[in-house]
C-alpha positions, 0 to 999 in steps of 0.5 A, spaced: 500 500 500 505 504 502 509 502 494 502 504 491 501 510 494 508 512 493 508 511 486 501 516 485 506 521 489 512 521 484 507 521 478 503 527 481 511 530 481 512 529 475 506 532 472 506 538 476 514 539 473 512 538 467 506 543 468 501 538 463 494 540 464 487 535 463 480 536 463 477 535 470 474 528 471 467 527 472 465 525 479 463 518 480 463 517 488 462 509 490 456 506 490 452 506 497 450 500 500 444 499 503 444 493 508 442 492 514 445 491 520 444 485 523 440 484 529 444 479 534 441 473 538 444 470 543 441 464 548 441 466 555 438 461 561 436 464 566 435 461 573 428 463 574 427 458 582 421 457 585 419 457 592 414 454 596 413 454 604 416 446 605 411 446 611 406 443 606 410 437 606 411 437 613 404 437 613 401 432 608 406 426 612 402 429 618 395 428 616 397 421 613 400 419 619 396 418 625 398 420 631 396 413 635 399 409 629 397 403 632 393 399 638 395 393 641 389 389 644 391 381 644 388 378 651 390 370 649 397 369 646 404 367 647 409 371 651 413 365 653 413 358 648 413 351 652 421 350 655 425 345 653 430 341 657 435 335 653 434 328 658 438 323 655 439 327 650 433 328 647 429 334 648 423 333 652 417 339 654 418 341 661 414 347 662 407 349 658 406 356 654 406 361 657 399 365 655 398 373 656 394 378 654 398 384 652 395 391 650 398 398 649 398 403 643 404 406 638 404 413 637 409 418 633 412 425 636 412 432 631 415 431 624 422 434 622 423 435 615 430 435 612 434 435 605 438 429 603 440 430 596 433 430 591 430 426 597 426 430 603 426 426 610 421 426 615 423 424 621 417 421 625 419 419 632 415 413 634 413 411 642 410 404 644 408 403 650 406 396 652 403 392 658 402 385 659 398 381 664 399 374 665 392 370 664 394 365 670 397 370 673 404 370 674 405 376 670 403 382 674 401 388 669 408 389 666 410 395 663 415 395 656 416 402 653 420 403 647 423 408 641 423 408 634 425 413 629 422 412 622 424 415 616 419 416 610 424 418 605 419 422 599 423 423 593 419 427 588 418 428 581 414 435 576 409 431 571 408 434 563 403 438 567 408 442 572 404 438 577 408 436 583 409 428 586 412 423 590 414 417 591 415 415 599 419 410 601 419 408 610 424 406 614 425 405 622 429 403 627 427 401 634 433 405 638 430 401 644 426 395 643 419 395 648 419 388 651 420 385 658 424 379 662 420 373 665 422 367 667 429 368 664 425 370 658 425 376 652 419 378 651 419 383 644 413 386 642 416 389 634 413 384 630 408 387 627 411 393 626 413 392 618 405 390 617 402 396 621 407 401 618 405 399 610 398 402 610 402 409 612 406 408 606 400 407 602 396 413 605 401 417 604 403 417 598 395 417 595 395 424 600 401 426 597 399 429 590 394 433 593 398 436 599 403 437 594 398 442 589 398 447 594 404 449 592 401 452 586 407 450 581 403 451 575 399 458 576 407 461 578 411 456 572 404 459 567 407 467 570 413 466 569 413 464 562 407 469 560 411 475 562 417 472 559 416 475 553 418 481 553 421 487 551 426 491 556 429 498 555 437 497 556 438 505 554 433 511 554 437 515 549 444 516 545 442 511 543 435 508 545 437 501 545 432 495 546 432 488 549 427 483 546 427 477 550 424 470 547 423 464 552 424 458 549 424 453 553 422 451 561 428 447 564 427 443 570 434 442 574 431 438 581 429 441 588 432 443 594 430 443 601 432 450 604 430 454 611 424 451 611 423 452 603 421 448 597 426 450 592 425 448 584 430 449 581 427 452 574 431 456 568 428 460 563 431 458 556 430 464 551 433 468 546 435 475 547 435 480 541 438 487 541 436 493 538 438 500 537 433 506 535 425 505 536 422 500 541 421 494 537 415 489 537 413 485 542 414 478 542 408 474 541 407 469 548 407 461 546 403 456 551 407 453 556 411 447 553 412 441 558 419 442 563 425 440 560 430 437 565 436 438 565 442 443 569 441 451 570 446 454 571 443 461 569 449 462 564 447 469 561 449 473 554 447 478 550 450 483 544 452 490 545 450 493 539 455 499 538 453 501 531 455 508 529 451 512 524 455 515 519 452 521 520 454 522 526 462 520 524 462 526 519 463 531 524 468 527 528 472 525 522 472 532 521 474 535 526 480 531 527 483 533 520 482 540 521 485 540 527 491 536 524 490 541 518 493 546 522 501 543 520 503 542 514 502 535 511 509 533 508 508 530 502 514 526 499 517 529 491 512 536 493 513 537 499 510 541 504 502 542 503 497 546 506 490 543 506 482 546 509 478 540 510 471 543 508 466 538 508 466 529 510 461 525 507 460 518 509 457 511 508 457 504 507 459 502 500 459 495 500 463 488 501 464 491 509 467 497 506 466 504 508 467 511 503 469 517 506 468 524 502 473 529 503 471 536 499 477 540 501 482 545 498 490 545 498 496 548 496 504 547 497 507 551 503 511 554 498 506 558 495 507 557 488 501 554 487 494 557 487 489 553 492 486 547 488 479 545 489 476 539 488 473 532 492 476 526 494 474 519 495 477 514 500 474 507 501 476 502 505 475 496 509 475 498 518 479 492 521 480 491 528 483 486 532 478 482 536 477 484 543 480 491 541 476 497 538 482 500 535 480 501 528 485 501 523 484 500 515 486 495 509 484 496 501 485 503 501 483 506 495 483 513 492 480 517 487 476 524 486 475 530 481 480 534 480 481 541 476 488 539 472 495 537 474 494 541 481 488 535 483 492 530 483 496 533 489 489 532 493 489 525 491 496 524 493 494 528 500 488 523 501 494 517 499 498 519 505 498 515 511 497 521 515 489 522 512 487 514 513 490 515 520 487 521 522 481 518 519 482 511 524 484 515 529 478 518 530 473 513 529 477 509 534 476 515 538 469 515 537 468 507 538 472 506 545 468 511 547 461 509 545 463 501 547 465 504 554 459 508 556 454 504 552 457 498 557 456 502 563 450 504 561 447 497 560 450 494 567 446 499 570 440 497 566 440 489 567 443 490 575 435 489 576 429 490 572 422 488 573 418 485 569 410 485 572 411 480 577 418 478 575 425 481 578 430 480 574 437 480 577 443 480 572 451 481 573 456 482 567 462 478 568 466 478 562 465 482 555 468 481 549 469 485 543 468 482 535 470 484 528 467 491 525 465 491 519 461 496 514 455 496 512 450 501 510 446 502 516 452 504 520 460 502 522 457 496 527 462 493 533 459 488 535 460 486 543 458 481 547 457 480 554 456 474 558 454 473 566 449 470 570 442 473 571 437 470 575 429 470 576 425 472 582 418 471 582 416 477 586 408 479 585 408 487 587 403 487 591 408 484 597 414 489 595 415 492 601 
């Protein structure tokens, strides 16, 4: 580039030594580009928990259990079989059976709730307390009392219908068994624990569902999903910029048992598009789809878009070379060149190129030349390197109307690395302050936005910067940032 340059230097030179003159050429500027730019979409999951008061639980296990679980009323059975003793050895009966009466009731003490993995505990303290009487006698009302702690382990699933269901399972273990000594005998009274404790299991899980229903899933999942489909003022003005939110999915991720709550663990799979100018339309609301299981890890991305209008770089890119005009530009084989920007146009130009126009006037330092008048075009393709907004250009091309053999020193001059430079510099100006103000802007924005009964709560953490490119809308720098954001089912008729 710099060779070519060069050689359109020396050959305006030559041209001026030798004082030839030509017609002035037509001027033809590029053609503009009428693409727009693109809209970017991201898929962000946002963690979007639910909370339900666990005592429900506690309470659907306290309503299918009793609290007596079970009475004991057995006035003839055997507390002691018949006594055996070896004479020449062979067991012979000594002792006849022992027959008793034996009453008594097992009860359960409050329930406890507790998390263990994707499994809820109750735990259910349980007393016996058992007296037996001897029919003939010889057994005076003795007292046995024991303790037991059971365990229903309920494990619980979300139907297609977001409705809320269990499995239980019921364990216990006699810490102290009830039982009594007699005549040197044992007598235990534990075994008919397994078949008393079935039904509790069963009717636990046939009261289990409807429990369960008055956390109210699906009235909140149907909420959350409905005012999903939004759209969200990330910027008021300069520019407006929009972020209109998508829902795609509801992702089920499993439950927690936490400080007496209920936690799903849900996630809002959605697609988030960026916007800058006038507010775009709405999303139009799909029907609840089915949960979806998976991890949710509330991952969060969207696109920054930092779209520079050319009309607004006008101004900037002239700035810059006015108050560079002030010095002479040294322009190699002529010298020093005085030169007065009046005017930039710019746009897009196609193929992601962009065309600066630059009406200006110039003339040698040495003064002998009158001031030439005319009209250059430079395009060129911005380039940056990723995660860097500093713009610089490759493809440089220059042409223009020129009045004569003095014209080609403005096309010299649009040649030199100092215009194309200028030109970079000020855009890289102008992007790194964009980029900068626009990222603060919209961390703020997402820090907490409410969306009907819905807060959301987003942190950046990262922000990475892609390839600028030219199209005829704008100079677009496409930035994404990524973070986590999370959903709060909040109704504002409790916002305190």
């Amino acid at each position: 580039m710099r060779r070519v340059g060069q050689t359109l230097l020396v050959n305006a030179a030559l041209l001026l030594a030798l004082n030839a003159c030509h017609p002035k050429q037509e001027d033809k500027p590029p053609p503009r580009a009428d693409d727009p730019v693109p809209v970017p979409q991201q898929s962000s999951i946002l963690t979007a928990p639910i909370e339900g008061d666990a005592a429900i639980i506690r309470r659907a296990v306290e309503n299918a259990v009793p609290h007596t679980l079970w009475s004991i009323d057995e006035p003839d059975t055997h507390c002691i079989p018949p006594q055996q003793v070896k004479l020449f050895g062979k067991r012979i009966k000594v002792t006849p059976p022992i027959h008793c009466a034996i009453h008594g009731t097992v009860t359960r003490g409050p329930i406890r709730l507790r998390g263990d993995g994707q499994d809820i505990i109750a735990d259910m303290p349980i007393r016996a307390e058992i007296s037996a009487r001897d029919v003939h006698g010889r057994l005076k009302g003795e007292t046995a009392t024991g303790a037991a702690m059971a365990h229903a382990r309920i494990r619980l699933t979300l139907t297609p219908q977001w409705a809320l269901t269990g499995k239980v399972a019921l364990s216990y273990d006699w810490t102290t068994p009830p039982g009594i000594d007699f005549l040197g005998q044992r007598i235990r009274f534990t075994d008919k624990a397994d078949e008393k404790l079935q039904p509790v299991i069963r009717q636990l899980e046939r009261d289990l569902p409807r429990e369960l229903a008055q956390v109210h899933v699906r009235p909140k999942v149907e909420q959350l999903w409905r005012q999903g489909f939004a759209t969200l003022e990330l910027n008021e003005r300069n520019p407006a910029v929009w972020m209109r939110v998508t829902p795609q999915k509801l992702l089920y991720g499993g439950y927690a048992l936490r400080n007496g709550k209920l936690r799903l663990n849900l996630g809002l799979e959605a697609i988030t598009e960026t916007f800058v100018g006038p507010r775009p339309a709405d999303p139009t609301p799909t029907p609840l789809p089915p949960p979806a299981s998976t991890r949710v890890d509330g991952r969060f991305a969207m696109a920054i878009p930092v779209t520079a209008d050319y009309a607004q770089l006008e101004p900037v890119i002239l700035r810059a070379l006015t108050k560079r005009a002030a010095q002479p530009f040294d322009l190699p084989a002529i010298g020093p060149v005085l030169a007065r920007f009046e005017k930039v146009e710019a746009y897009g130009t196609g193929e992601g190129r962009i065309a600066v126009g630059l009406t200006l006037a110039a003339r040698p330092a040495s003064g002998r030349m009158d001031e030439t008048h005319g009209r250059i075009w430079i395009t060129a393709r911005p380039v940056n390197a990723p995660n860097s907004a500093q713009v610089r250009f490759t493809d440089l091309t220059v042409t223009g109307a020129t009045d004569g053999v003095a014209g080609d020193m403005l096309v010299a001059l649009g040649n030199s690395p100092g215009v194309s430079q200028l030109i970079a510099a000020a855009l890289t100006q102008n992007f790194t302050k964009d980029v900068e103000e626009l990222q603060g802007k919209i961390r703020r924005a997402i820090a907490e936005k409410r969306l009907g009964d819905l807060l959301i709560q987003s942190r950046i953490d990262a922000m990475s910067t892609g390839r600028i490119r030219a199209y005829g809308a704008g100079l677009h720098l496409p930035v994404e940032a990524q973070g986590t954001a999370r959903i709060r089912y909040q109704p504002t008729r409790t916002r305190q």
